[in-house]
C-alpha positions in Angstrom: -4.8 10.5 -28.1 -3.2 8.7 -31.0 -1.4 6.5 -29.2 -5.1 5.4 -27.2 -6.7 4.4 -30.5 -3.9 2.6 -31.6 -3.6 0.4 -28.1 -7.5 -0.1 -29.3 -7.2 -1.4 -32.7 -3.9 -3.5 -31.8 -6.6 -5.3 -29.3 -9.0 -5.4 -31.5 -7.5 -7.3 -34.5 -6.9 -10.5 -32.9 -11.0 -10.5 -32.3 -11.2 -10.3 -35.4 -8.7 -12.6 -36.8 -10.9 -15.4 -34.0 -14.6 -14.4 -35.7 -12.9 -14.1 -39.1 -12.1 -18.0 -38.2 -14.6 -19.3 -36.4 -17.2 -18.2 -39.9 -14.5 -19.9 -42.0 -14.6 -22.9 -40.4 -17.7 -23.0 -38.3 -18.1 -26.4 -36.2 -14.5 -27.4 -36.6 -13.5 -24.9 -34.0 -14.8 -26.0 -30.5 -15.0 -23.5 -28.3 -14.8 -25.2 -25.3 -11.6 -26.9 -25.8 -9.8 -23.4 -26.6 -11.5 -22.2 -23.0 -10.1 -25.1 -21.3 -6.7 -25.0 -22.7 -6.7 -21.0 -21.8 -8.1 -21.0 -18.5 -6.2 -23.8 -17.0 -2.8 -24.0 -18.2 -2.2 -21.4 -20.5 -3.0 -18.3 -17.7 -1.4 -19.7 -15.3 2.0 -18.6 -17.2 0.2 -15.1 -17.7 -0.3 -15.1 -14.1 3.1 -15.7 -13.0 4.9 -13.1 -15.8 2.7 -10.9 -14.6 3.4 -10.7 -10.8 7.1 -11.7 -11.1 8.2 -9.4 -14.0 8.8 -6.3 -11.3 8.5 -7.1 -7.3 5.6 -6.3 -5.1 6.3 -3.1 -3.5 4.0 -2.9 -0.2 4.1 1.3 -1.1 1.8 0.5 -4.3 -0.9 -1.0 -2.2 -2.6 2.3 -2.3 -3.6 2.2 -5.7 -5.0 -1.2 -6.0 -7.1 -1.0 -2.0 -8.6 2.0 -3.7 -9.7 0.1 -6.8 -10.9 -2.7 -4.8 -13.2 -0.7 -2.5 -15.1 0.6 -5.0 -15.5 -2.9 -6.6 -16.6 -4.2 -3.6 -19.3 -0.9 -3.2 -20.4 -1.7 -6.7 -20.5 -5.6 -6.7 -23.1 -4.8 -3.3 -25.4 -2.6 -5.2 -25.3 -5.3 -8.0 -26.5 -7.6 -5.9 -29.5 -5.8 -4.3 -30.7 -4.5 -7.7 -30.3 -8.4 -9.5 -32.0 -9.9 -6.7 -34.9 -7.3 -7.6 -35.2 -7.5 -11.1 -34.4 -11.1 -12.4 -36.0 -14.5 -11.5 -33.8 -16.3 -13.9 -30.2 -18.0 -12.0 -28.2 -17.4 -14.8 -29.5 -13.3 -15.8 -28.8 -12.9 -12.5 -25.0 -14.3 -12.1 -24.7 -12.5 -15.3 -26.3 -8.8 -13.8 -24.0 -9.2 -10.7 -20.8 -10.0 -11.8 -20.1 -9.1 -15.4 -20.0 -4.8 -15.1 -16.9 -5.3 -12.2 -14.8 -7.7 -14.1 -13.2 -5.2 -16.5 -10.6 -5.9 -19.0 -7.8 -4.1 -16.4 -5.0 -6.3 -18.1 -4.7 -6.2 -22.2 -6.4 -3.1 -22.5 -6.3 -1.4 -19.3 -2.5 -1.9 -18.9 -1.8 -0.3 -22.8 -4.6 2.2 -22.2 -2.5 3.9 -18.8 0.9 3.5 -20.7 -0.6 5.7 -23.5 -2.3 7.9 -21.2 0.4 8.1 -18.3 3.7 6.6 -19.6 5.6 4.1 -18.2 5.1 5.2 -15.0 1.9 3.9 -14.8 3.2 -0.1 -15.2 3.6 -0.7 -11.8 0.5 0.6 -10.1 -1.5 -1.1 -13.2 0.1 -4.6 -12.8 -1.3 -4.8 -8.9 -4.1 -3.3 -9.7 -4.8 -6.3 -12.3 -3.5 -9.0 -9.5 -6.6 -7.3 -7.7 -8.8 -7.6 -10.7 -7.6 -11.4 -11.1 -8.8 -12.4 -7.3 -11.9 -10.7 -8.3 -12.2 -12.8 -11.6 -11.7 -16.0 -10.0 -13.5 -15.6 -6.6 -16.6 -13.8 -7.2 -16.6 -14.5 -10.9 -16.2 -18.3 -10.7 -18.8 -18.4 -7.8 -21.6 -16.5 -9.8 -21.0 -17.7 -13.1 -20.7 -21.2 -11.3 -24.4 -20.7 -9.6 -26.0 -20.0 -12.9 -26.0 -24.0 -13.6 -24.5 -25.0 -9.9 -25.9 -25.1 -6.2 -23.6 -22.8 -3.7 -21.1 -25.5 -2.4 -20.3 -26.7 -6.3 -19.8 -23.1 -6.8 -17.5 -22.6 -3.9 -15.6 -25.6 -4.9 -15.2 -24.7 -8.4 -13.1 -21.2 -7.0 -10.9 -23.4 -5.6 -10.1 -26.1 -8.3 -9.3 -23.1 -10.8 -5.2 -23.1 -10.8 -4.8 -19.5 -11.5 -6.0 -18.7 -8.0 -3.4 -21.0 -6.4 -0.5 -19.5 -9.2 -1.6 -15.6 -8.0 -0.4 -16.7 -4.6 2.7 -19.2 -5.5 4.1 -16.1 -7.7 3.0 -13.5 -4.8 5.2 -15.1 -1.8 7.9 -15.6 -4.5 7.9 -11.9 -5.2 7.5 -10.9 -1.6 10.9 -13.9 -0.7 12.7 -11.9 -3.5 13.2 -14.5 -6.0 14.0 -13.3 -9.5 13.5 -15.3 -12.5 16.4 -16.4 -14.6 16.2 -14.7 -18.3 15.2 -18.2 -19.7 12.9 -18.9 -17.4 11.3 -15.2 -18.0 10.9 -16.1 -22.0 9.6 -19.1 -21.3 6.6 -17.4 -18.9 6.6 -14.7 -21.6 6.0 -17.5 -24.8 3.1 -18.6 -22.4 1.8 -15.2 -21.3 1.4 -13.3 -24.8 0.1 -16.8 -26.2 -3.0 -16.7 -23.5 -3.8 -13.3 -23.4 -4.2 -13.7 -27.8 -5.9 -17.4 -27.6 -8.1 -15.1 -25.1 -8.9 -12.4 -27.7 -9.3 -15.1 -30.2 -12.1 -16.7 -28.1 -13.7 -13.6 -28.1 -13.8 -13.0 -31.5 -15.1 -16.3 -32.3 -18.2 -16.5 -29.2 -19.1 -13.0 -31.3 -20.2 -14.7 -34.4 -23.4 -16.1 -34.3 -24.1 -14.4 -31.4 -26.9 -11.7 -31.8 -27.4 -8.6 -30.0 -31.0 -8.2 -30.1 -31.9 -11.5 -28.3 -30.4 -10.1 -24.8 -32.7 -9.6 -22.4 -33.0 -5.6 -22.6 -33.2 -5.6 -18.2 -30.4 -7.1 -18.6 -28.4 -5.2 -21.3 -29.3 -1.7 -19.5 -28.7 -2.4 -15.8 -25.5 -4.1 -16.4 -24.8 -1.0 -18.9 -25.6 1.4 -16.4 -23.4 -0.1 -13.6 -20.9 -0.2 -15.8 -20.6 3.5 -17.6 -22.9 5.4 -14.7 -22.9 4.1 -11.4 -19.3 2.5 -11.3 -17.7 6.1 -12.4 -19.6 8.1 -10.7 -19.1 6.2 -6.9 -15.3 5.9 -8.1 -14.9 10.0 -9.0 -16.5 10.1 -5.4 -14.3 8.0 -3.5 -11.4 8.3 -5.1 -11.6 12.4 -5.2 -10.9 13.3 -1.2 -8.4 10.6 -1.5 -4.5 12.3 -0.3 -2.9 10.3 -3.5 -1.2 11.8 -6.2 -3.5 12.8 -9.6 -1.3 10.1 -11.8 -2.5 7.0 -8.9 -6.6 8.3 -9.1 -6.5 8.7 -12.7 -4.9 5.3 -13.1 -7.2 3.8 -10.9 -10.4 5.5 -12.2 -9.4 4.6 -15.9 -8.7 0.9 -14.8 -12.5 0.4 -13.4 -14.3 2.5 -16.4 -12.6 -0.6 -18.9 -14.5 -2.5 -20.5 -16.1 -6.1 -19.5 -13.7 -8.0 -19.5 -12.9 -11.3 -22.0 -12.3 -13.4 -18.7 -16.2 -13.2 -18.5 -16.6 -15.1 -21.6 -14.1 -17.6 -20.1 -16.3 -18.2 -17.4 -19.7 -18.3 -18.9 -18.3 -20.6 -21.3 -16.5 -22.8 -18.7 -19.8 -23.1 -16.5 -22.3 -22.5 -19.5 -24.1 -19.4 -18.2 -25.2 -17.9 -21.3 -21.6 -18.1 -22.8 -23.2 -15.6 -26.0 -25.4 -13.4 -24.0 -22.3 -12.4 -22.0 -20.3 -12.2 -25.4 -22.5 -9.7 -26.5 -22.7 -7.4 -23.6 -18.5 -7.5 -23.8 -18.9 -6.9 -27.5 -21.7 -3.8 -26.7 -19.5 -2.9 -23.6 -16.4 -2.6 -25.8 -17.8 -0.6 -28.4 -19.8 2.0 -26.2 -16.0 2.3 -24.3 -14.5 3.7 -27.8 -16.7 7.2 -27.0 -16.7 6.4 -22.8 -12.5 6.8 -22.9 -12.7 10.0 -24.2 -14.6 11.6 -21.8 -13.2 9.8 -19.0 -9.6 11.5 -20.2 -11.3 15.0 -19.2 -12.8 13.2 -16.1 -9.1 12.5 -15.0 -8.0 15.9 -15.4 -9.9 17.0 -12.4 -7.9 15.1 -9.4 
């Protein structure tokens, strides 16, 4: 359980380091530009360390179709209900798409090495390629329509590069190639330096931003997606499943993570309430510090 909190707290100190900086120097940190630089160049090396550091083995697919069934189940239900309850574009981009883009890869990927060793790192690396197409399809397009009509959205999926690096490093993996150690540091420099500029940007769309002016609609029913309706639908589907306890326990703790940082990315990228969705990662990420521990005794019944 130790070693949990610690994974935490490592995550958590580069948010800190990026609010810590963003009240020291206030205006002369633009936001924007770090979002740009990030989402266009810098995960595009993250991308490609990630899917080329071990090859995709067709026999993991289990693990990651499960995860992205019950994505897809939840993402409909998130639809139907946002439809219903909000009138404003950009509440509901926000109430459909933020609770099923969890944060799979810098804490979901520590989070299952703590929980089930190294074992874990293969089955949690697709299952974050998964998470990635889910990011920049369904995320671009909502958090796209909160300023955009339907066919800017569309477009905007397909001008995003890590999209097009997902699948370059994909049929690499699949035609065997194997990068050379240099070339492996070199997507490595680039990978750790995104996924920290990311927690930076996290830590500095948290200051100023203020908990109390979210819409509460909007606060709960993303909430309750997130910590009731997603775990429960996933403990369903994922219990009659013929897979071993290790794959449905790192599955289920994969889709009861946290909103992901990529959602501040993309609020901020198509300015869809950049600091509304900042603070429902922030609450998301706080509530998950008591949520993990109860999902460890959740796990212990598959």
């Amino acid at each position: 359980m130790s070693n949990i909190i610690f994974s935490i707290i490592s995550v958590y100190i580069f948010i800190l380091m990026g609010f810590l900086s963003k009240m020291s120097f206030k205006e002369k940190i633009d936001d924007k530009t770090i979002t740009l630089i990030n989402v266009y160049f810098l995960q595009v090396f993250l991308t490609f360390w990630g899917l080329l550091l071990k090859p995709v083995d067709i026999s993991l697919l289990y693990a990651p179709s499960a995860y992205f069934v019950i994505v897809l189940l939840v993402f409909f239900v998130s639809i139907i209900v946002a439809r219903k309850l909000f009138l404003n574009q950009k509440e509901r981009s926000i109430a459909t798409v933020a609770a099923i883009i969890g944060n799979t890869g810098n804490l979901g990927i520590p989070i299952n090495i703590a929980i089930f060793g190294e074992a874990s790192i293969p089955y949690t690396t697709i299952v974050n390629l998964v998470n990635v197409f889910v990011v920049y399809s369904f995320g671009v397009y909502y958090y796209s329509r909160g300023n955009f009509d339907v066919k800017t959205s569309l477009l905007n999926i397909v001008k995003i590069p890590i999209l097009w690096a997902a699948i370059a490093a994909i049929i690499l993996s699949i035609s065997g190639y194997k990068p050379s150690k240099v070339i492996e540091n070199m997507l490595m420099m680039g990978a750790y330096a995104s996924i920290t500029m990311q927690l930076f940007l996290f830590g500095i769309y948290l200051y100023g931003t203020k908990i109390k002016e979210i819409d509460k609609t909007l606060f709960s029913l993303v909430t309750i997606i997130k910590f009731i309706i997603l775990p429960l639908l996933a403990f369903g589907v994922l219990y009659p499943l013929d897979l071993s306890p290790m794959i449905k326990g790192i599955v289920f703790i994969e889709l009861i993570m946290p909103l992901a940082i990529a959602n501040v990315n993309l609020a901020s990228l198509y300015d869809c309430a950049p600091r509304v969705v900042t603070a429902l990662v922030f609450i998301s990420s706080v509530m998950f510090l008591g949520v993990i521990f109860v999902a460890t005794k959740i796990i212990g019944y598959f």
